[in-house]
C-alpha positions in Angstrom: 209.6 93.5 174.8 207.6 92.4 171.7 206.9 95.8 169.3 204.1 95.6 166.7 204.4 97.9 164.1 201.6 99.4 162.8 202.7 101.8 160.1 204.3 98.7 158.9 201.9 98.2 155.6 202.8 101.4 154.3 206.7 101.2 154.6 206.3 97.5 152.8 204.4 98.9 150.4 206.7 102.0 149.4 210.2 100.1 149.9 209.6 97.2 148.3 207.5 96.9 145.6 208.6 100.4 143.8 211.9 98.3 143.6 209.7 95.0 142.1 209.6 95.5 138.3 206.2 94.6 138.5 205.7 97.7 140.8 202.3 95.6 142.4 201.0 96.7 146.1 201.1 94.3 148.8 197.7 93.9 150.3 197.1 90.9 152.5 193.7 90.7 154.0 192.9 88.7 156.7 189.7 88.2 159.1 190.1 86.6 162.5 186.2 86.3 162.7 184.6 85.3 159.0 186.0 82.6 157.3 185.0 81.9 153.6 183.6 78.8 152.7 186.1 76.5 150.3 184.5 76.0 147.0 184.1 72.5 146.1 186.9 70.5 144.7 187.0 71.6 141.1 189.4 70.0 138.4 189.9 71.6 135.4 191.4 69.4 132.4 190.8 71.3 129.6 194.2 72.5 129.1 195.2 69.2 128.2 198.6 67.4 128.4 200.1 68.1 125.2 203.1 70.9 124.1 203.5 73.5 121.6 207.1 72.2 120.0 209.1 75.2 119.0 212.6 76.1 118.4 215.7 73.4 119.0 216.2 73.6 123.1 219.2 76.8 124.2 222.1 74.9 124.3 224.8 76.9 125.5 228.0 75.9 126.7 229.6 77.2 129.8 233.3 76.6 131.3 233.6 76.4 134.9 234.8 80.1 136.5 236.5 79.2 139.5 236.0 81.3 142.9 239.7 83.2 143.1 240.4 85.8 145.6 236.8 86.3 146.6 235.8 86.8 142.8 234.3 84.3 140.0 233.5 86.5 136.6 232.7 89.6 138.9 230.4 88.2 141.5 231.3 88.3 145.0 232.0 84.6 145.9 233.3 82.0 148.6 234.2 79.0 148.5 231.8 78.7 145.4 232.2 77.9 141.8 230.3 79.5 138.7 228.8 77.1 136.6 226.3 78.5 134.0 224.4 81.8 134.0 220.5 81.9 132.2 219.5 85.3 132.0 215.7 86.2 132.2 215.7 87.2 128.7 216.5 83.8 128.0 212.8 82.4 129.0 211.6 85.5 127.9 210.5 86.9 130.7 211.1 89.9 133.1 211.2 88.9 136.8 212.0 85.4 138.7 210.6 84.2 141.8 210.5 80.5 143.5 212.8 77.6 142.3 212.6 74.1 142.7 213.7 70.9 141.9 213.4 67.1 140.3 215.7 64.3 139.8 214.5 61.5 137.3 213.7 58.7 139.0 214.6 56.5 136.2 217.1 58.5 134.1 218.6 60.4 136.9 218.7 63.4 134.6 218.3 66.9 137.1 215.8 69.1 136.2 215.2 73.2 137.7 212.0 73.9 137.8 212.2 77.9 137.6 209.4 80.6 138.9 208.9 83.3 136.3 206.5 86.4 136.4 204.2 85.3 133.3 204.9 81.2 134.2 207.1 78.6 134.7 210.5 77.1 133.3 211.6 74.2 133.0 215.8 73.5 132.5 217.5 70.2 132.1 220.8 70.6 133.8 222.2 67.1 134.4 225.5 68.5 132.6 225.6 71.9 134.1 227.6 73.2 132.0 225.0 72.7 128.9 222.1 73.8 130.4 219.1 72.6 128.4 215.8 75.4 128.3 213.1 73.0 127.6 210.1 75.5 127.9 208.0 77.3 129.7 204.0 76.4 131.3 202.5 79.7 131.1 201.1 81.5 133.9 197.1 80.3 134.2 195.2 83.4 134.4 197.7 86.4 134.5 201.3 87.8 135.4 202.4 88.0 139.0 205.6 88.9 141.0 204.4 85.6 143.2 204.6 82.2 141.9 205.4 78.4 143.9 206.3 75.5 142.7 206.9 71.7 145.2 207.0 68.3 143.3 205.6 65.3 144.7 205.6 61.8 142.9 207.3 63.2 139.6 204.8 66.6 139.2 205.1 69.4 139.7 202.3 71.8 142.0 202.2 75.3 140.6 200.1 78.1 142.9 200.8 82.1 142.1 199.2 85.0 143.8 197.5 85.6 139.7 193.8 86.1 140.4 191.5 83.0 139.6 194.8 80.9 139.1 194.2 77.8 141.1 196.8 74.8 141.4 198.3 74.0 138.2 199.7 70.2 137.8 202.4 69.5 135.7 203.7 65.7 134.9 207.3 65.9 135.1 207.9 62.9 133.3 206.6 64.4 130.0 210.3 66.3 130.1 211.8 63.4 129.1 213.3 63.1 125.4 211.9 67.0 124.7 214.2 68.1 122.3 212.5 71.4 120.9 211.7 74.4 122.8 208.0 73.5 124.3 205.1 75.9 125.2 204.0 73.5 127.7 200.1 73.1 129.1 199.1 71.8 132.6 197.4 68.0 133.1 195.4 69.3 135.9 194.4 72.3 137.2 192.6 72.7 140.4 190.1 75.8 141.0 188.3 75.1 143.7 190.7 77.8 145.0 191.6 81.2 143.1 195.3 83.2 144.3 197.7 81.7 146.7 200.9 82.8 148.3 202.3 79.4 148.9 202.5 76.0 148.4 204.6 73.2 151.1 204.0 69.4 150.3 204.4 66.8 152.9 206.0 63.9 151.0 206.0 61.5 153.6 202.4 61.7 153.2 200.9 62.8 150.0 199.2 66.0 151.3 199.7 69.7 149.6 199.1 72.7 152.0 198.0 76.2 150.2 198.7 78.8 152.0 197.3 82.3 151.9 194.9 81.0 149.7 191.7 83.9 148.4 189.0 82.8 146.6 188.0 83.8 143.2 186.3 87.2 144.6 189.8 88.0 146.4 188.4 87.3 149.8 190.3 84.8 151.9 189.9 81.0 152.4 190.3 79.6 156.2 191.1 82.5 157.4 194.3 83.0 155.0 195.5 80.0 156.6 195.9 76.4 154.9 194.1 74.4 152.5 194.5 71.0 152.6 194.9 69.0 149.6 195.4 65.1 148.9 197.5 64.7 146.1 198.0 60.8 146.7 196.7 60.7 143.3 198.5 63.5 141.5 196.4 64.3 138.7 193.3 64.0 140.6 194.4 66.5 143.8 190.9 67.0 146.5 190.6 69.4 149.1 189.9 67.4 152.3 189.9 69.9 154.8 192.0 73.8 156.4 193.5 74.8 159.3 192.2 78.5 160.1 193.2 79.1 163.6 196.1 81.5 163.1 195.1 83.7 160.3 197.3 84.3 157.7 199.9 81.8 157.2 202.8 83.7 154.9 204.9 80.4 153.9 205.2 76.8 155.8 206.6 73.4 156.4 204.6 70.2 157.5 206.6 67.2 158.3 205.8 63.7 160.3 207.7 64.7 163.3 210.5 62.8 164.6 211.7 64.9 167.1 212.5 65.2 170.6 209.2 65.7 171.8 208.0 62.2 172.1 204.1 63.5 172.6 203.9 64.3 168.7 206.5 61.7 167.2 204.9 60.3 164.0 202.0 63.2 163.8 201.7 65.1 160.9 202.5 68.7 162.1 202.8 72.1 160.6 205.1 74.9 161.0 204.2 77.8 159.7 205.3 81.9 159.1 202.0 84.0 160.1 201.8 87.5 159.9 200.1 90.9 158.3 203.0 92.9 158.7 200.9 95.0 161.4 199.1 93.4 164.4 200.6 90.1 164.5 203.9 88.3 163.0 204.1 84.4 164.9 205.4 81.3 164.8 202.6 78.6 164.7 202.7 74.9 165.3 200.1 72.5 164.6 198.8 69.0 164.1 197.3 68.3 160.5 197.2 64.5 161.0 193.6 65.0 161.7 192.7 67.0 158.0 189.3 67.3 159.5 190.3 68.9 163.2 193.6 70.2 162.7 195.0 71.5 165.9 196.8 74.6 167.3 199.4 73.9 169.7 201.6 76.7 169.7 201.7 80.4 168.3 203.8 82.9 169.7 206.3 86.0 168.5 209.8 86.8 168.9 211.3 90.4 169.7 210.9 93.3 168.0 208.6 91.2 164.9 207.8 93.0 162.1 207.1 90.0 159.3 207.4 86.3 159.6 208.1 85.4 156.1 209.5 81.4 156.2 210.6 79.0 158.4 212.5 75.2 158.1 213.7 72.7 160.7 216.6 71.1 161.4 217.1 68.0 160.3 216.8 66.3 163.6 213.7 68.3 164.1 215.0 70.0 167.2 214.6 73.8 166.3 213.3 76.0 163.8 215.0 78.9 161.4 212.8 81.6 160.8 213.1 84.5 158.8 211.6 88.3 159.5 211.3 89.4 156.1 211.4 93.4 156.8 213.1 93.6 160.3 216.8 94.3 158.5 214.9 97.5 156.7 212.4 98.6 160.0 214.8 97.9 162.5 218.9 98.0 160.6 219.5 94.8 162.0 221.8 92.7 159.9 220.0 89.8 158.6 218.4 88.4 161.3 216.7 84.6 161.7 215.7 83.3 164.6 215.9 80.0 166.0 213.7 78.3 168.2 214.3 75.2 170.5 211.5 72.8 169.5 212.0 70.3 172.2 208.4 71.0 173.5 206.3 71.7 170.9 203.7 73.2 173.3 206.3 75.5 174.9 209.2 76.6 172.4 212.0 78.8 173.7 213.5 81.5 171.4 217.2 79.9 171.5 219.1 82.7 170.2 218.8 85.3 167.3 221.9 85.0 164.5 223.0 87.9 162.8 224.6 87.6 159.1 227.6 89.2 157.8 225.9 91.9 156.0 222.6 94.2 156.1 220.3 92.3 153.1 216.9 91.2 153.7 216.6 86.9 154.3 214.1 85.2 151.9 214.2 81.8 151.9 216.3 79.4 153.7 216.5 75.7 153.4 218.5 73.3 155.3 220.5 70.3 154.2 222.5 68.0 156.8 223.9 70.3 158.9 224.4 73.3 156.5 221.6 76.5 156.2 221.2 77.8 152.8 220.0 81.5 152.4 218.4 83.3 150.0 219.5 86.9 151.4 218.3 89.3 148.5 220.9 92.0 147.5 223.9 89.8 149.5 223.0 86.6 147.4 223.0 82.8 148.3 224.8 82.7 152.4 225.8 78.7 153.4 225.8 78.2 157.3 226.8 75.8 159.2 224.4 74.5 161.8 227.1 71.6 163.2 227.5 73.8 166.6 223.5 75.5 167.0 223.5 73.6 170.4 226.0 76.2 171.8 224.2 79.3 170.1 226.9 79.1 167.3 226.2 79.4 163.9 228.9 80.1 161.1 228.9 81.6 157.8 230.9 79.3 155.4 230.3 80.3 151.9 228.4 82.5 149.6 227.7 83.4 146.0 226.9 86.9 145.1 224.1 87.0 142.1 223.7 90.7 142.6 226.6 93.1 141.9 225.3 96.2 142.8 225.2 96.1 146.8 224.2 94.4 149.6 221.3 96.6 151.1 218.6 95.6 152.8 216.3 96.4 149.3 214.5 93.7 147.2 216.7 93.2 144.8 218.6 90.2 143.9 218.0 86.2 144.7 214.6 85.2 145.8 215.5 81.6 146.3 218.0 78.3 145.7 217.3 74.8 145.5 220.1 72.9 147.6 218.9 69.4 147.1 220.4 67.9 143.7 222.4 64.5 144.2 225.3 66.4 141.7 225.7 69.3 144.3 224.5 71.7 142.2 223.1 74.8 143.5 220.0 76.5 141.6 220.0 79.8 142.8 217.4 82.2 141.1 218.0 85.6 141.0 214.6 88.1 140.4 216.4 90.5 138.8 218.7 88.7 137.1 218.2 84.8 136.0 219.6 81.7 136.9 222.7 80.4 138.5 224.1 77.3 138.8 226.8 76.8 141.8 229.0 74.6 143.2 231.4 73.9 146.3 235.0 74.3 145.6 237.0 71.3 144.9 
């Protein structure tokens, strides 16, 4: 039996943003019937390319704090090491949200790229334990709890829920030899949107999808769904087209399949989170090869929904990992994420639903070969392995614990991690607390 909740909106609101030090209300608006039109493409260049150079980068030095009898300096760990610790104070700044990453193509030097409530850091880390604060790119318009960052072609795409903020575009490569603390400025910005909730690149092929995008007046763009954006040329990004056929699309991925379902191999599809938190919380599926007619070919719900927040695929593209962002709170489950069979895209089958070790809230979960990493709030960064899904078996394997206090379902804790760095570092940020870098045991 599939249960909508409608006093949903209210619960969000009180629970968890009197705990968000930003105490902001979450209001998502969304209109099945009236769709705004985009605004033109609009580039905005003023800002310039240049940095203010400050102080000589932070460089502090850090031993590594071995995980021993399920501790490492006082953080509940397993099979994980502590590397370095940035607190928020270090960037100067109150609250983290998204993190990223980029590896030099031609140095091979590993860079964090860091989500803060009034901007965006930027922190060399290629030794780990001397990591370098480089600077910050400062919010566009104002402070918000909600800020995104993807890369694409060495730059970084910026979108925040800030009113009027657009996409900021940020040339990576300018990071290179910065050896004083910067007050950086964007290349590019594009505002031919305003806020955003969201932004997923398709790498494969050059195309940026903003996602609960509003215009400058607040009221929402294709339906809350996804703008379309060619950033083939990065510093010259275009809108080219939206898919609006679900409503409001929460967070995403878009990938040229290569899956099972050989009706769709080598189209461009999306898979996306959509929900209001009140009369509808979905999986959607749909082809975006087409920027002009994107297509819906699936959207459905799962039991007892209360708010799709993100999803990710296997590798193999066979099934999906989503995450109810409020369930663990509305409903006491422990964290929940559910996974579909994506065999048939037109048809997918709720496989089974995994339950975590402990009661905290999932954020934002990423996969890597055949291991699931977690964002789980008040309980920290989870690892899962995925090796044995097939058979409805998924295993918890390690964890680091950012957030000492408890592991209640409460926002509190790490928003996100970055599992992709060559080194095997882990970039976990924490919105209460900073950065941490991580590493498997030896």
């Amino acid at each position: 039996m599939i249960v909508y909740l409608t006093s949903w909106l209210n619960l969000y609101s009180m629970s968890k943003y009197f705990s968000i030090v930003f105490g902001i209300l979450l209001f998502i608006s969304c209109s099945k019937n009236n769709q705004d039109e985009i605004e033109d493409t609009d580039i905005d260049t003023t800002s310039g390319t240049g940095g203010t150079g400050g102080d000589t980068t932070s460089t502090p030095s850090f031993s590594v704090v071995n995980c021993t009898d399920g501790q490492a300096d006082g953080y509940a760990c397993l099979g994980y090491d502590l590397f370095a610790y940035l607190p928020l104070s270090n960037f100067e700044s109150s609250f983290g949200n998204d993190i990223w990453g980029w590896t030099d193509p031609d140095t091979k030097k590993e860079y964090v790229i860091l989500g803060l409530g009034d901007g965006t850091a930027f922190i060399e880390i290629t030794d780990p334990l001397k990591p370098l604060y480089l600077g910050k790119l400062p919010t566009a318009t104002v402070e918000s709890v909600w800020r995104d960052v993807k890369v694409y072609q060495n730059h970084a795409f910026i979108v925040s829920e800030a009113s009027g903020h657009g996409v900021q575009v940020f040339d990576l490569t300018r990071l290179r030899g910065v050896t004083t603390k910067q007050a950086f400025q964007a290349d590019t910005r594009l505002t031919g949107l305003g806020s955003a909730h969201n932004i997923v690149i398709n790498e494969d092929t050059g195309f940026a999808y903003v996602v609960g995008a509003k215009n400058n007046n607040g009221s929402p763009l294709a339906n809350g769904g996804a703008i379309i954006i060619d950033i083939n040329t990065p510093k010259q990004p275009q809108i080219v087209g939206n898919y609006a056929a679900s409503q409001y699309i929460h967070d995403a991925q878009v990938v040229r399949y290569q899956g099972p379902d050989t009706d769709y191999n080598g189209r461009e599809i999306l898979f996306a989170s959509s929900s209001d938190g009140n009369s509808y919380s979905n999986l959607v599926i749909a082809d975006v090869t087409d920027k002009q007619n994107p297509i819906r070919i699936f959207q459905g719900s799962y039991p007892f929904p209360v708010y799709a927040h993100q999803n990710w695929l296997t590798e193999d593209h066979r099934y999906v990992l989503l995450g109810d962002e409020i369930d663990e709170q509305t409903h006491g489950y422990p964290t929940r994420t559910m996974i579909f069979d994506i065999q048939d895209l037109d048809a997918p089958e709720l496989h089974f639903e995994f339950l975590g070790e402990t009661s905290a809230i999932d954020h934002n979960g990423y996969v890597k070969g055949n291991r699931f990493y977690l964002a789980s709030y008040a309980a920290g960064m989870r690892v899962y392995d995925l090796s044995d899904i097939d058979n409805k078996v998924i295993t918890e394997i390690g964890f680091f614990d950012t957030y000492k206090n408890h592991n209640n379902a409460s926002f509190v804790g790490v928003w996100s991690v970055y599992p992709y760095f060559e080194s095997g570092i882990l970039a976990i940020s924490d919105s209460d607390n900073g950065l941490f870098l991580v590493k498997e045991s030896e």
